[in-house]
C-alpha positions as CSV (number, residue, x, y, z in Angstrom):
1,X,-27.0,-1.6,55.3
2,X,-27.6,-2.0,59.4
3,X,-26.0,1.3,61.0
4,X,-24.7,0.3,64.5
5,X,-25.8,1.8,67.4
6,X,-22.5,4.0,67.4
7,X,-23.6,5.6,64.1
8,X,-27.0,6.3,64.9
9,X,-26.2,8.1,68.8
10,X,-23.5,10.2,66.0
11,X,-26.6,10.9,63.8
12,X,-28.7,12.0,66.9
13,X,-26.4,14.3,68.4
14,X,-25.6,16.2,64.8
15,X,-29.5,16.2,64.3
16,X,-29.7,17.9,68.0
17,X,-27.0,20.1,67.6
18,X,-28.3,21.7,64.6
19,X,-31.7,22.0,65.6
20,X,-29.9,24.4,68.1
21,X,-28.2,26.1,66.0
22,X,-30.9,26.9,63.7
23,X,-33.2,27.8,66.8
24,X,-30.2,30.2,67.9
25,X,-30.6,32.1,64.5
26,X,-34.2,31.7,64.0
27,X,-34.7,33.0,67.5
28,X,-33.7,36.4,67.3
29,X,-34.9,36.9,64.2
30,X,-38.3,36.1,65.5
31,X,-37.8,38.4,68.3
32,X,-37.0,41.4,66.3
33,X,-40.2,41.4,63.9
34,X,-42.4,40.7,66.7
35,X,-40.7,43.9,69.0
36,X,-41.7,45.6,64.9
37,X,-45.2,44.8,64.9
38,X,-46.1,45.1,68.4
39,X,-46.8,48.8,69.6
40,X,-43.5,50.3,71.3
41,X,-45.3,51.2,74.8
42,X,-46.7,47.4,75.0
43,X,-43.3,46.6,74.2
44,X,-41.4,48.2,76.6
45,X,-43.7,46.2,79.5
46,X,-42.0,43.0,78.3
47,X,-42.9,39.6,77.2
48,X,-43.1,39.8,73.4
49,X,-41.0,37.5,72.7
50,X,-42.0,35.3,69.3
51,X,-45.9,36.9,68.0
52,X,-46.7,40.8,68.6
53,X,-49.1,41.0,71.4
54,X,-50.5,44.4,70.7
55,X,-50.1,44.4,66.7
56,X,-49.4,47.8,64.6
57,X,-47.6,48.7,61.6
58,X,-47.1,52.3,63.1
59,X,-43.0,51.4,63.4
60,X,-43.2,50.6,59.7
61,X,-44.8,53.9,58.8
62,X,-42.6,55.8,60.6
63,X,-39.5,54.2,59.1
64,X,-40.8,54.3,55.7
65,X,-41.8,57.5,56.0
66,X,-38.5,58.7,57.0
67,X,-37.2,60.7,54.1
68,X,-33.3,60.0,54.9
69,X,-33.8,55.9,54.9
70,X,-36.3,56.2,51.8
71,X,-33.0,57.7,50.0
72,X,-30.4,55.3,51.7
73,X,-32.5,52.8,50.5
74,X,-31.8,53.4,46.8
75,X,-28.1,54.6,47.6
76,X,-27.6,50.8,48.8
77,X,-29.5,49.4,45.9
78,X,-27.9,51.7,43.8
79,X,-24.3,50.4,45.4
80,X,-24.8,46.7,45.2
81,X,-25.8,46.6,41.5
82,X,-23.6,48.6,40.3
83,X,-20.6,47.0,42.9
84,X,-21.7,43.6,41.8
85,X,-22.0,44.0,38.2
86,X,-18.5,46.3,37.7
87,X,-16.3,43.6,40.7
88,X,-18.1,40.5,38.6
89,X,-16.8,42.5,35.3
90,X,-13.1,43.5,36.5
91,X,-12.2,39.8,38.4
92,X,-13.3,37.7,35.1
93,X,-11.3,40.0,32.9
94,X,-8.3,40.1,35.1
95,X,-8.9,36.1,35.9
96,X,-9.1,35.3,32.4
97,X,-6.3,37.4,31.4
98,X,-3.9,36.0,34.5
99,X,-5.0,32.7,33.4
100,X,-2.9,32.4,30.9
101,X,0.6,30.9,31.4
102,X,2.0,32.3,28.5
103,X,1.2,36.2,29.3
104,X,4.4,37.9,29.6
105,X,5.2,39.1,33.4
106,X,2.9,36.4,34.6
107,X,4.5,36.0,37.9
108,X,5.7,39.6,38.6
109,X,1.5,40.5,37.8
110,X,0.4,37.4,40.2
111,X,2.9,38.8,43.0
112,X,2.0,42.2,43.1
113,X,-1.8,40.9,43.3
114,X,-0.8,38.7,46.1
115,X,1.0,41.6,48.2
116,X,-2.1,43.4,48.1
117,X,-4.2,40.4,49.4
118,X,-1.8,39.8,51.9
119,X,-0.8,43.7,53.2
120,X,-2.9,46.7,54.0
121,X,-1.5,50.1,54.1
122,X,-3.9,51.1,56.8
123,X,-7.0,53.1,57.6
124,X,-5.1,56.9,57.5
125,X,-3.3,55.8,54.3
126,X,-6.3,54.9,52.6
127,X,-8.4,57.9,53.7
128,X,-5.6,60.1,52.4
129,X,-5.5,58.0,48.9
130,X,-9.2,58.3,49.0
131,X,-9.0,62.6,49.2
132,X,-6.3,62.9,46.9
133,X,-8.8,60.6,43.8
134,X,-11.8,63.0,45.4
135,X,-13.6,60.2,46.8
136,X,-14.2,61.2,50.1
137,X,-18.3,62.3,50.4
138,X,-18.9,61.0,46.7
139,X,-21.0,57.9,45.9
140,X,-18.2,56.7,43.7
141,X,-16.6,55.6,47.5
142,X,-18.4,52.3,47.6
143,X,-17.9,51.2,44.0
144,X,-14.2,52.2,43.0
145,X,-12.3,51.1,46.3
146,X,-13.7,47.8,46.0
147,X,-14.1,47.0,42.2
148,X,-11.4,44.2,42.6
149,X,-11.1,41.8,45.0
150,X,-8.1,39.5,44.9
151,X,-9.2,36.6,46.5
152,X,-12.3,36.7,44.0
153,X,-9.9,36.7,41.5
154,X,-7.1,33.9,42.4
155,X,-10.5,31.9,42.7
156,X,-12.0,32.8,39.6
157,X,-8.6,32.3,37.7
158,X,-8.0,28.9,39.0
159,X,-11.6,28.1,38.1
160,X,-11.2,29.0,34.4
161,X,-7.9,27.3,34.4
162,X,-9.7,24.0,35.1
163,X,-11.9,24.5,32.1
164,X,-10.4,22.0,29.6
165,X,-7.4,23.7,27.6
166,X,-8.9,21.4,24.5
167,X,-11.7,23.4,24.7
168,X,-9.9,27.1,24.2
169,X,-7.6,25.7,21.5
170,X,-10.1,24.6,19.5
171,X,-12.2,27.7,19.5
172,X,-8.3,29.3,19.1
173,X,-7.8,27.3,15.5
174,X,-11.2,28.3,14.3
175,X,-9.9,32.7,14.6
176,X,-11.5,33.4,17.6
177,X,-9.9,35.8,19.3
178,X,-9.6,36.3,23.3
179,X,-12.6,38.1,24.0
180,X,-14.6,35.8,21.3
181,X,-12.9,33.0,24.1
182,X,-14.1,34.7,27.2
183,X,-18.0,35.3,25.4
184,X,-18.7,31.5,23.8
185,X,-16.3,29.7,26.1
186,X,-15.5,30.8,29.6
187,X,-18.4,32.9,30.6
188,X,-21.2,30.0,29.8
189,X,-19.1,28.1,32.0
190,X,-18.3,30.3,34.4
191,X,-22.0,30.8,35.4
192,X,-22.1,28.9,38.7
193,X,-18.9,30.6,40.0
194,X,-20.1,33.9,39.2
195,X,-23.0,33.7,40.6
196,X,-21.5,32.3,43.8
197,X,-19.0,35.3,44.0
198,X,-21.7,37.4,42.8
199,X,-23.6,36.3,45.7
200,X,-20.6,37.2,47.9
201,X,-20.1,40.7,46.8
202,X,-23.3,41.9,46.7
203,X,-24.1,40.7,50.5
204,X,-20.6,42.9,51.2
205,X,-22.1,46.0,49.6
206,X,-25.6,45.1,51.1
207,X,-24.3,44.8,54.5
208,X,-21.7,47.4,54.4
209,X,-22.0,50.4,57.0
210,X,-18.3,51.3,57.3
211,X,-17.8,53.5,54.4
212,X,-20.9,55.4,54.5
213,X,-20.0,56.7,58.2
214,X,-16.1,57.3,58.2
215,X,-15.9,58.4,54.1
216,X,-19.4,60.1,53.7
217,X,-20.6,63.3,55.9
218,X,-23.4,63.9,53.0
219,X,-26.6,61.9,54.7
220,X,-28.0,62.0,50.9
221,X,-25.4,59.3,50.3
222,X,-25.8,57.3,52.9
223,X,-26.4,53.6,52.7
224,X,-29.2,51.8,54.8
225,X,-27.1,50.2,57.3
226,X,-25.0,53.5,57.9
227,X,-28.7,55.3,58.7
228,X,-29.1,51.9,60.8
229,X,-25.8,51.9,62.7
230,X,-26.5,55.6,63.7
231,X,-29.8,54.8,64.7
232,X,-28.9,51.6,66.5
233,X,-26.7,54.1,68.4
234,X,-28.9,57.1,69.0
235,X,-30.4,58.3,72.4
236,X,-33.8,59.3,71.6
237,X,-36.7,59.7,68.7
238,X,-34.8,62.2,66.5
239,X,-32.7,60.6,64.5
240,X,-35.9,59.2,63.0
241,X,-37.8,62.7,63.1
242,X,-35.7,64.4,61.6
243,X,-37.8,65.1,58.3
244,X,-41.2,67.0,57.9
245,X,-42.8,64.0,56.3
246,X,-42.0,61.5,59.6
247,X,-43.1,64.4,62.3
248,X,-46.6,64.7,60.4
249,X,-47.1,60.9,59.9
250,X,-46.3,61.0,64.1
251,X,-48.3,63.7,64.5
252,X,-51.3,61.5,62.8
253,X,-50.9,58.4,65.1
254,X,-50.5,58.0,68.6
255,X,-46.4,58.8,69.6
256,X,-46.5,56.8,72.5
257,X,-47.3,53.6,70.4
258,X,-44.3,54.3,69.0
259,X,-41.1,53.9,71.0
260,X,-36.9,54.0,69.8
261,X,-36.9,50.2,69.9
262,X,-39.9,49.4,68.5
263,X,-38.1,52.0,65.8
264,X,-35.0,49.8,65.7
265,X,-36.2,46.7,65.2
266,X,-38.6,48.0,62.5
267,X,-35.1,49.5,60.2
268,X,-33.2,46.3,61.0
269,X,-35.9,43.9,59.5
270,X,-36.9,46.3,56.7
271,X,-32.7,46.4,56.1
272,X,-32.7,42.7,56.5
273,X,-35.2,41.3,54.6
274,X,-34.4,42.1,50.8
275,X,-31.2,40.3,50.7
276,X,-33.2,37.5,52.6
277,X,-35.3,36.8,49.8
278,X,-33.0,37.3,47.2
279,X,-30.4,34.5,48.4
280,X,-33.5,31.5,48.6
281,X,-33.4,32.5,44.0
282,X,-29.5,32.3,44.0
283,X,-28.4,28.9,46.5
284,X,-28.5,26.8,44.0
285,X,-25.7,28.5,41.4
286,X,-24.2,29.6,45.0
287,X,-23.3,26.2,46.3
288,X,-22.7,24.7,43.2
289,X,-20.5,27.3,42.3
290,X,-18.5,26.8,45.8
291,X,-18.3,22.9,45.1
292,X,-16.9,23.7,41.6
293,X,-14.5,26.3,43.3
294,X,-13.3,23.5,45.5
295,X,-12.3,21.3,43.2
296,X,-10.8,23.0,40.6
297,X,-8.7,25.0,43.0
């Protein structure tokens, strides 16, 4: 069919206007790993803006020779597994349980959920909560407050009750009981949606720098992008130095190819880049799990 002139100016300007958007994220991102790789005193004269000019890895070495981030590195790992794998556990149990129209207190159980989505006590409330269960400056502090998610859930629950109810009675008349339901039934179906909230909780954990600097004064528990914020915010070269193993590995290069930005942009793209390359593996269950969501709901 012959588009009209109309439709094809449309086509040009949404073809134009995301080329500029994608230049506006691709952009900075450039920027940043070629401040990394450049030397920080040819850095500081300006006009690296999209290759290094002077290249090093020096600001790598440094950073990933930096004791504190080696161990925030596996704290974060450590965080997001775990937080994924126990929030993905908690919302199909309670989703799957919910689902079911016949479970007694139904709507009292769906309300209270709902309050909580809707209200928040507030920060003082919940760092006084948070001291009374002995949370505070304990790794369980990233996984417990934010096992369940009720927006996760309300999804996942109308998800499962657009599975065909055919389906569950049937495997209901052969014996099987719930959880024989949730294992042969639910969760083969469930794959694309889990994956796509999967996806969504684990970037939360990933990205999360909140808790590790109001609920954690231990810098053995500290995430990577608590050790980034404070570094983003720092003054000078010692909140990176601050370990024997990163003075010595300075003390073996040239410090004044090494600067705080070049520093900085080094952490953010080392802190970036896993979460980058795990998403590419996980788009395809991710947006077919959103279209799924969509349309059940």
């Amino acid at each position: 069919m012959k588009r009209s002139f109309g439709d094809k100016a449309t086509q040009l300007v949404i073809t134009v206007l995301l080329l500029l958007l994608c230049v506006s994220v691709i952009y900075p991102f450039l920027y940043m790993l070629a401040i990394s790789l450049n030397t920080g005193s040819d850095a500081a004269k300006g006009g690296v803006y999209l290759w290094p000019r002077e290249f090093t890895l020096y600001n790598y070495q440094v950073v990933l020779g930096n004791e504190v981030i080696r161990n925030a590195y596996w704290i974060t790992i450590a965080r997001t597994v775990i937080g994924t794998v126990a929030g993905l556990l908690i919302t199909i149990l309670a989703a799957f349980g919910l689902s079911y129209r016949g479970l007694p207190l139904r709507k009292v159980l769906l309300g209270y959920v709902l309050i909580t989505m809707l209200f928040n006590g507030g920060l003082i409330p919940f760092y006084i909560q948070l001291y009374n269960l002995s949370l505070i400056n304990s790794f369980w502090v990233y996984i417990l407050p934010t096992a369940f998610s009720a927006w996760n859930m309300f999804v996942m629950m109308r998800f499962i009750q657009g599975i065909p109810e055919a389906l569950i009675e049937s495997a209901e008349i052969d014996g099987a009981r719930p959880f024989r339901v949730l294992w042969s039934i639910i969760l083969p179906l469930s794959k694309p949606m889990l994956a796509a909230l999967g996806l969504f909780t684990a970037v939360t954990h990933w990205n999360d720098w909140f808790a590790g600097a109001f609920f954690v004064q231990d810098q053995s528990l500290i995430p990577v992008q608590t050790f980034l914020q404070q570094l983003l915010s720092a003054q000078d070269m010692s909140a990176v130095l601050g370990t024997g193993s990163t003075e010595a590995l300075i003390r073996g290069t040239n410090i004044n190819n090494v600067t705080l930005m070049s520093v900085k942009m080094a952490t953010v793209m080392i802190s970036a880049l896993p979460i980058l390359c795990v998403y590419p593996f996980l788009q395809r269950y991710f947006a077919k799990g959103v279209l799924i969501g969509s349309v059940k709901g």
